[in-house]
C-alpha positions as CSV (number, residue, x, y, z in Angstrom):
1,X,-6.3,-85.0,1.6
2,X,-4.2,-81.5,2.8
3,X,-7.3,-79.5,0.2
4,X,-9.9,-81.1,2.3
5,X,-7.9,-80.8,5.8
6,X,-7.5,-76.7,4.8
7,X,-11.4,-76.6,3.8
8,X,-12.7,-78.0,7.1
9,X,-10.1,-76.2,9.0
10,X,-11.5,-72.7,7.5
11,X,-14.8,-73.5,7.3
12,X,-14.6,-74.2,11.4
13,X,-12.5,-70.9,12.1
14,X,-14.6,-69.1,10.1
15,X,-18.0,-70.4,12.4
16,X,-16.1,-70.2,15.6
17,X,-14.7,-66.2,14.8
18,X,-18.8,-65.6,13.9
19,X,-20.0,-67.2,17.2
20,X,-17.2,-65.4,19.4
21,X,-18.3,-61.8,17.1
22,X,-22.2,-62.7,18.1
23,X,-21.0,-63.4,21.8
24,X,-19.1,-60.2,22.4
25,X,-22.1,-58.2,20.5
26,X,-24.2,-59.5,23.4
27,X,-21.8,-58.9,26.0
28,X,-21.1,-55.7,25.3
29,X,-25.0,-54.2,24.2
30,X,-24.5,-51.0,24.2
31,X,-21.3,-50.9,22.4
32,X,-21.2,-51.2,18.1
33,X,-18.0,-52.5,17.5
34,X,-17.9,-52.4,13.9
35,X,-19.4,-48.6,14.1
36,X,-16.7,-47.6,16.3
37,X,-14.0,-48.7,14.1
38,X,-16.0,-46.8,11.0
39,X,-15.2,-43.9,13.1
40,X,-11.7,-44.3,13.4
41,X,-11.5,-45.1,17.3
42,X,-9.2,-47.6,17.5
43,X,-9.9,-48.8,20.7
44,X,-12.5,-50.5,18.9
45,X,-10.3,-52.2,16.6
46,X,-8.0,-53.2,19.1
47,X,-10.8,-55.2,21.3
48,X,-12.3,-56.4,18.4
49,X,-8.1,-57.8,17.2
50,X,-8.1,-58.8,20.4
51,X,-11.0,-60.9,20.0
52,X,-10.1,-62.3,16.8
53,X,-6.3,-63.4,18.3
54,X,-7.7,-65.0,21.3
55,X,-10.2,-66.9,19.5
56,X,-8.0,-68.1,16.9
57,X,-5.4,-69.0,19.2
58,X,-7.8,-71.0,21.6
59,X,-9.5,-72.9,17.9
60,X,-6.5,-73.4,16.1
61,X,-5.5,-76.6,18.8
62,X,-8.5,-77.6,17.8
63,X,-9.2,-77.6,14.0
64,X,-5.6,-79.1,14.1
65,X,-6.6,-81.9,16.2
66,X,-10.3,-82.3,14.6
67,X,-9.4,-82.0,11.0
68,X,-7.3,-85.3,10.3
69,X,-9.4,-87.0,11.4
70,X,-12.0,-86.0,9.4
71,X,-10.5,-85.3,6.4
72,X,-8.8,-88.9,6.7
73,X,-12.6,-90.3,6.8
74,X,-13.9,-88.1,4.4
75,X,-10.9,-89.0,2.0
76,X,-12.0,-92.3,2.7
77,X,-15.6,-91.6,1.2
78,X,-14.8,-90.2,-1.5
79,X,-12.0,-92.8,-2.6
């Protein structure tokens, strides 16, 4: 039950840190994050940690409180 808890619980970080990338690419147009960083300006990087921290601290209550549920009821399927 913990393997399928840990799947779901990356498998939803990873689609919540993609959405929060695609929203700060459209909040900030003009602005190439990931080119930025390729040219060594770490104020780049450090928005773009920034981003990454604050999303993963405002999901992980979530996954946490989403997954046992789900993995309980998917271990329940597959039993």
């Amino acid at each position: 039950m913990a393997l399928i808890q840990l799947v779901f619980a990356v498998a939803l970080a990873l689609f919540s840190i993609t959405v929060a990338i695609n929203i700060l690419n459209r909040v900030t147009k003009d602005v190439n994050e990931f080119e930025e960083i390729r040219k060594k300006n770490l104020a780049g990087a450090y928005m773009l940690f920034g981003t990454f921290v604050a999303i993963s601290l405002v999901i992980s209550q979530g996954v946490s409180f989403l997954s046992e549920p789900i993995a309980s009821a998917l271990a329940s399927l597959l039993s």
